[in-house]
N, C-alpha and C positions, 0 to 999 in steps of 0.2 A: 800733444797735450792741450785742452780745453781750459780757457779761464772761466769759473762758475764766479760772476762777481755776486756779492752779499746788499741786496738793497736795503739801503739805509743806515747800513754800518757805513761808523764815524772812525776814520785811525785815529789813535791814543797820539801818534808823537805830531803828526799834521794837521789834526782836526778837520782834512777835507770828506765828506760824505762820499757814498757809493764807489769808492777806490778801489775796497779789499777785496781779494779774489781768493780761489781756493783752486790747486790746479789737479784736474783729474789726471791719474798715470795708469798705470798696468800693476806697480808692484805698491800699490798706496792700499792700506790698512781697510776693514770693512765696508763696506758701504761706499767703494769705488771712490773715498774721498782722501785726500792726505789729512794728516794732524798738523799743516803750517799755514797759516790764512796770511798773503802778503799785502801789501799800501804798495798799486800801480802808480801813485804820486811821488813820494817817500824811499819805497822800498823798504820798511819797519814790515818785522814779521812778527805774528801771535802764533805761541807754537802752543799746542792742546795738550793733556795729557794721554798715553793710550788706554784703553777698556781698562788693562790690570792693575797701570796705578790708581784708577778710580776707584776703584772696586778695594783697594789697598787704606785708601783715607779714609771710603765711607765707613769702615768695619774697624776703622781706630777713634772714630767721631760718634760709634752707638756706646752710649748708656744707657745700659742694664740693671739702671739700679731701680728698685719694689719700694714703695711706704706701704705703709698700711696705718689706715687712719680709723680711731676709734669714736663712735657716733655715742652720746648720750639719748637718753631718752626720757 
């Protein structure tokens, strides 16, 4: 497995820059990448959510609600 580190990312618990890595696998989720970004300093992990619960919050977060506003003239 490959560490892909993230330039510029800062870890949340250690505050040291360019640490966090992302480790490529075989059985890691689309895009050849896992959902767990670790602190090579720390060891603090940021875990992602997958595609579905994305897709799961975004379609509980749209409002659908219409006005209709009346213009005088």
């Amino acid at each position: 497995m490959a560490r892909k580190f993230i330039a510029g990312a800062v870890c949340p618990q250690c505050q040291q820059m360019d640490k966090i890595y992302i480790e490529d696998s075989d059985d890691a989720s689309e895009g050849g990448m896992s959902s767990v970004a670790t602190c090579a300093a720390c060891g603090y992990q940021l875990k992602q959510p997958d595609d579905e619960g994305e897709k799961d919050i975004k379609e509980q977060q749209v409002d659908e609600t219409v006005t209709f506003v009346n213009f005088k003239k």
